[in-house]
Structure formats: structure tokens, C-alpha cells
C-alpha positions in Angstrom: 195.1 11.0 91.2 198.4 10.0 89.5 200.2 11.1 92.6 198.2 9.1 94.8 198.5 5.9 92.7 202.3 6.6 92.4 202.3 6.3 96.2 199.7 3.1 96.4 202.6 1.5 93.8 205.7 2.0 95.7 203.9 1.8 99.3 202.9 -2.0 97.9 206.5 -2.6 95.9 208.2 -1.6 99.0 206.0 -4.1 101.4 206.7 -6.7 99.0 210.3 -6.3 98.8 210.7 -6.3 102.7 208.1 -8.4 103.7 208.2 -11.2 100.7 211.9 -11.0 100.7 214.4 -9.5 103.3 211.6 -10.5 106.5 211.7 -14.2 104.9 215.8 -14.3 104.7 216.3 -12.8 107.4 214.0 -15.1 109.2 215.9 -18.0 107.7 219.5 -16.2 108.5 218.1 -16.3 112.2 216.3 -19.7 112.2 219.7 -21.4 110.7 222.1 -19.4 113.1 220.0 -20.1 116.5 218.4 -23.3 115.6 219.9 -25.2 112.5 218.2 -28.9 113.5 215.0 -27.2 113.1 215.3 -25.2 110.6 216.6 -27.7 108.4 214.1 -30.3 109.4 214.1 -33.5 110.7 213.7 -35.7 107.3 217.1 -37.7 106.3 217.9 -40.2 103.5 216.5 -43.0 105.8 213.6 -41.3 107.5 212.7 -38.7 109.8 213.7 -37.8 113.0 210.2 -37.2 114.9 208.4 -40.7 113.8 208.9 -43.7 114.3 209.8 -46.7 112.0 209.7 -50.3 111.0 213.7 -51.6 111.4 211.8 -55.3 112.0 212.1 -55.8 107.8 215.6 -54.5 107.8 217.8 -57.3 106.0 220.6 -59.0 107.9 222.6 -61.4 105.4 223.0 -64.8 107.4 220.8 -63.4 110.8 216.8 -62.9 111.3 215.4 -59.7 110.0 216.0 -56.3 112.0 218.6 -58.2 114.1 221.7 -55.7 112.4 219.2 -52.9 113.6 218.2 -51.6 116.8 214.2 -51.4 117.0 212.0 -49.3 118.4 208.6 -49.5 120.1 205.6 -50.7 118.2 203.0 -48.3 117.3 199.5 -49.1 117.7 198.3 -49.7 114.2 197.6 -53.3 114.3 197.0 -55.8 116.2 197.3 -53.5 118.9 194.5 -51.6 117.6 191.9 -54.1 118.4 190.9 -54.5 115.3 190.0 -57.5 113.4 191.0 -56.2 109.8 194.9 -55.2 110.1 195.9 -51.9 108.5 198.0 -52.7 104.9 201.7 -53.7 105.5 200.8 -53.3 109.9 202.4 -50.3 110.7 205.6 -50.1 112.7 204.6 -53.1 114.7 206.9 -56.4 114.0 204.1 -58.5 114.5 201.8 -57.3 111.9 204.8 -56.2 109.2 205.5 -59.4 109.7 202.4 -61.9 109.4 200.1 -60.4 106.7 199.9 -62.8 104.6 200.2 -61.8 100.6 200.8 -58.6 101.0 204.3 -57.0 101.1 206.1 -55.9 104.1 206.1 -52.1 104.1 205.5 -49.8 106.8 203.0 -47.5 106.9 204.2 -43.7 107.2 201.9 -41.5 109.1 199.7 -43.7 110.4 199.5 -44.7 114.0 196.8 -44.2 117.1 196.4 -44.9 120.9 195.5 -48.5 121.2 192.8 -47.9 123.4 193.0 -51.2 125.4 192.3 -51.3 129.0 194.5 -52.9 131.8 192.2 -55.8 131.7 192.2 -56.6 128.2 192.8 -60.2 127.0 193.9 -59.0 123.4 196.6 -56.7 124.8 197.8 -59.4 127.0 198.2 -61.5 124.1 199.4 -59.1 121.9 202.3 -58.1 124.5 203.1 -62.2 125.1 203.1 -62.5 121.6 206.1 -59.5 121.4 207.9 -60.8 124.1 207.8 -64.1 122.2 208.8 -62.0 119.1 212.9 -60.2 120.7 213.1 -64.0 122.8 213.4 -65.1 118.9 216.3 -62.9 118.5 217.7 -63.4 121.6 216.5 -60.3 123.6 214.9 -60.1 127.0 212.2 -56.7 125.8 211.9 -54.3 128.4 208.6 -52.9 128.9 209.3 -50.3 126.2 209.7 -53.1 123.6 206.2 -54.9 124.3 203.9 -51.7 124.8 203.3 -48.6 122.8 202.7 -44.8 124.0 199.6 -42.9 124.1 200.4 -41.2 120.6 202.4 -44.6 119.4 204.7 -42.7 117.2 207.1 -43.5 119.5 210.8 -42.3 117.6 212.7 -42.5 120.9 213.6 -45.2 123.2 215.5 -45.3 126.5 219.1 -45.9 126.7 218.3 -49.6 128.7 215.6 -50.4 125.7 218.5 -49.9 123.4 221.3 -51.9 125.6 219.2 -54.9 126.4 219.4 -54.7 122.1 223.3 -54.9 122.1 223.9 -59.0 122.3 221.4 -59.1 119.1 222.9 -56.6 117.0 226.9 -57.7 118.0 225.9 -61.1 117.0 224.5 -59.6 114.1 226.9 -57.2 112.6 230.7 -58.4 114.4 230.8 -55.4 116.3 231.7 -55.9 120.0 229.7 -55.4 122.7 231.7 -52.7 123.9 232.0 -50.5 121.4 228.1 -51.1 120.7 227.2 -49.7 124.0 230.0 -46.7 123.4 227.6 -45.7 120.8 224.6 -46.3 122.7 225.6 -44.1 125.3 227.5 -41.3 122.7 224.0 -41.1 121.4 221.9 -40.6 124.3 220.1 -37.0 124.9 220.0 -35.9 128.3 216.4 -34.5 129.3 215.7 -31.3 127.9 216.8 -27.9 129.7 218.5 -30.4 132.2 215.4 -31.1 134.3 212.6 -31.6 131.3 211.5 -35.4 130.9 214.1 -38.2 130.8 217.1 -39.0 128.8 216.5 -40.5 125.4 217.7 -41.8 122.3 216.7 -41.2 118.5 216.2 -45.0 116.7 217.1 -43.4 113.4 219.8 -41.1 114.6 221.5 -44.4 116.5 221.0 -46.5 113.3 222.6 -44.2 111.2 225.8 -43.9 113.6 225.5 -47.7 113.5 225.7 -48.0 109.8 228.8 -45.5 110.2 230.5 -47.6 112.3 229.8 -51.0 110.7 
């Protein structure tokens, strides 16, 4: 009996040993090796890679708010949500961080939805005018990228033209020329994945985080 529970001991010490430990480093040796981006995740000191975020509250000394900044697209909590009570600080949409009146301008991490608006709806018609009203304030003429929101509205990427039309805002903004503000635009453009996979693409927070480099 005390030989079999001698073997039941070290059978479980050694399982622990290889699979609690050297399976787990090794996995991480691999993981860090092969794929480092991943493995180390995609959360840095001013957000994370994979959502998108409010830049609209972003303070410009001297120039409208989130004009320093290149934006993204607005996610669908909102006004763009149809709904007639707007979610607590209004997501990542400019409009609603904007216009709640007495309560602070914060975005709203995590939270986001599809719109659910049809073609023929007069609330996303007036939501999208109201937008396009919103960049004409800061001087830019939105693509369609700026005005609408995606089916998940998450939206952490934008196209390399929604972040050019951008440029004559944030060089008026920040003294940077307009040339070396589209060097970066296009220095931080990802081609489609594979080669072939999707479109080309830029990260918001990784372009606004070269941009603060280079201011």
C-alpha cells in the first residue's frame, strides 16, 4: 500500500512540475519568441490596441478639443443607438461625449453595439449630418468612415484616407507640417493581413502615440 501511494505522490509531483511549470514557460518562451505583440498584449499606458477610443476630449491648448489628435470612428453607444436615454459620458462618439449635459466627459470602456438603424432611418440621417457638422467645425471634410460606425462599433482602426483628410486639423493644431504628418500617416499604415486578407489599416492609438513622439 505504501509503495503504491509512493508512486500516486511522485506520478502527481511530477505532473505538477511539468505541466504547472516547464509546459507554462515553455509556452511563454514560444508565445514571446514567435509572436511577442500577442503575447504581451495589446493594453499600453494610453489604451489598448484592439478598441477603440474617445480622442474628441483630448485637450489642445489654444485649438478645439481632439483637434492635436487624430480621431477615430464613432461607436454606436449613443445617439446612434436610437435610444432616447444616452449611455453615461456617450461612449466613443464626439457627439454624445460632448453634449451630456452635467455629467463629465469620459468615455465609456467596453461598451459599444451595432446601431441597428436601417438605410431609411431619419435619426441616422440626422445623427450622420450632425457629425459631418461636428469635423466641418474643425476644419475637416469626414469621409464616410468618420460619420458612420461598423457593425461591432469598436472600430480601433481607420483607413489611411480617414486619417489624411485629418492632417490640415492636427498641423494647424500641433505646428507640425503637413508633410511630415502624412510621413507618419503612411509609416504607420498596416498592409492587409497575409498580403491579400482585408484592406490596409491604421491603429488610432498606435498613430497617436508616434504622434506625441514626434511633437
Amino acid at each position: 500500500m505504501l509503495a503504491q501511494l509512493r508512486r500516486s505522490v511522485v506520478l502527481a509531483l511530477l505532473c505538477m512540475v511539468f505541466f504547472g511549470f516547464v509546459y507554462a514557460f515553455a509556452g511563454t518562451g514560444v508565445a514571446q519568441l514567435l509572436f511577442p505583440h500577442q503575447a504581451d498584449g495589446s493594453v499600453t499606458a494610453r489604451g489598448s490596441t484592439l478598441i477603440g477610443q474617445n480622442w474628441s476630449q483630448t485637450k489642445c491648448p489654444g485649438h478645439p478639443l481632439g483637434s492635436c489628435v487624430f480621431q477615430g470612428r464613432p461607436d454606436a453607444v449613443g445617439p446612434y443607438a436610437g435610444s432616447a436615454k444616452p449611455v453615461s459620458g456617450g461612449g466613443d462618439n464626439p457627439l454624445q461625449a460632448n453634449n451630456i449635459p452635467g455629467q463629465p466627459n469620459v468615455m465609456n470602456p467596453g461598451e459599444s453595439g451595432a446601431s441597428n438603424l436601417g438605410p431609411r432611418s431619419s435619426v441616422l440621417l440626422s445623427n450622420t449630418e450632425e457629425l459631418v457638422k461636428y469635423w466641418h467645425t474643425l476644419g475637416v471634410d469626414p469621409t464616410p468612415d468618420l460619420v458612420t460606425t461598423s457593425g461591432s462599433g469598436y472600430d480601433p482602426d481607420i483607413t489611411q484616407q480617414d486619417a489624411l483628410v485629418q492632417i490640415p486639423m492636427v498641423a494647424q493644431a500641433t505646428g507640425l507640417s503637413p508633410g511630415a504628418l502624412r510621413a507618419l500617416v503612411v509609416s504607420k499604415t498596416h498592409g492587409a493581413q497575409l498580403g491579400f486578407l482585408g484592406t490596409s489599416y491604421i491603429d488610432v492609438l498606435q498613430l497617436n502615440e508616434a504622434l506625441a513622439k514626434l511633437r
